[in-house]
N, C-alpha and C positions, 0 to 999 in steps of 0.2 A: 504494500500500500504506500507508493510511494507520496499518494496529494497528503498522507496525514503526516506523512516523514517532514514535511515542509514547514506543517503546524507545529510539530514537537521543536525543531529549528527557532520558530518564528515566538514561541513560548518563553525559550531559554531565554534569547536576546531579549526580548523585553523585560522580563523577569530581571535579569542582570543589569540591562540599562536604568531601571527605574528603584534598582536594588528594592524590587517585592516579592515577596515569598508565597509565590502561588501555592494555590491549596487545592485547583485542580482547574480545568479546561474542555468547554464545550464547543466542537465543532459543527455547524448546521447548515445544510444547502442554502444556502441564496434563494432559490427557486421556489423551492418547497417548503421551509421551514420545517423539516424532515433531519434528526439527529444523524450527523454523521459517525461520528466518537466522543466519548469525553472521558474524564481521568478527574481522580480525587473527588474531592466533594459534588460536583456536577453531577449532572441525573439526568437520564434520555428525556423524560417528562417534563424538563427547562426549556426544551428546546421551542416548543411552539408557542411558549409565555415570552420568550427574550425576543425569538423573531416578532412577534408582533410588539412587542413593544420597543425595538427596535427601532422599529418606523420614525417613534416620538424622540427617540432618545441619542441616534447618531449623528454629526451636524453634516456641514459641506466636505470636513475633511476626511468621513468616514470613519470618525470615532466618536465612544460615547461610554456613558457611566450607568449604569442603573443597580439598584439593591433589592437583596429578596432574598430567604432563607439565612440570614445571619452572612452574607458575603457582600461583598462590592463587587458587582461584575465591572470588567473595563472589557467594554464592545470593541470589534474593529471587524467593518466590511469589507471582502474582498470580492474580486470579480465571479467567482462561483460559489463563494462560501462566507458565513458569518462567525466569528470568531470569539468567543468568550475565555475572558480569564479571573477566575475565581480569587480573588486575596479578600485578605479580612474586612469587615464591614466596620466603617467609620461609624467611633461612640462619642 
């Protein structure tokens, strides 16, 4: 599976850039808002909650923030797929 090889890549980097300590990561078609994979705390059952709220929550630059179940997701769109990454939720 190489499209999720790209996502576990694209996790580390950001993870390391922003030094946060992800707790896990949801990957979701663009299309469909259909779970691709996720890891750690993520749930196949976020997937069709973030895509639609998605819509409200990423801007022009194709990122965005939204919270729910005790985490901060930090969204990022890409051209087939939507991107979630699970760090702790801001108290």
């Amino acid at each position: 599976m190489e499209y999720t090889s790209s996502a576990y890549s694209w996790f580390d980097k950001i993870s390391s850039t922003f030094n946060i300590r992800a707790r896990g990561f949801i990957l979701i078609d663009s299309n469909t808002g259909l779970c691709i994979d996720v890891r750690g705390v993520a749930k196949k059952e976020d997937a069709a909650r973030l895509y639609i709220t998605s819509k409200d929550a990423i801007d022009e630059s194709g990122n965005g923030v939204v919270e729910f179940r005790n985490s901060r997701i930090l969204l990022r769109r890409e051209p087939n797929c939507l991107i979630g990454l699970y760090t702790e939720a801001m108290r």
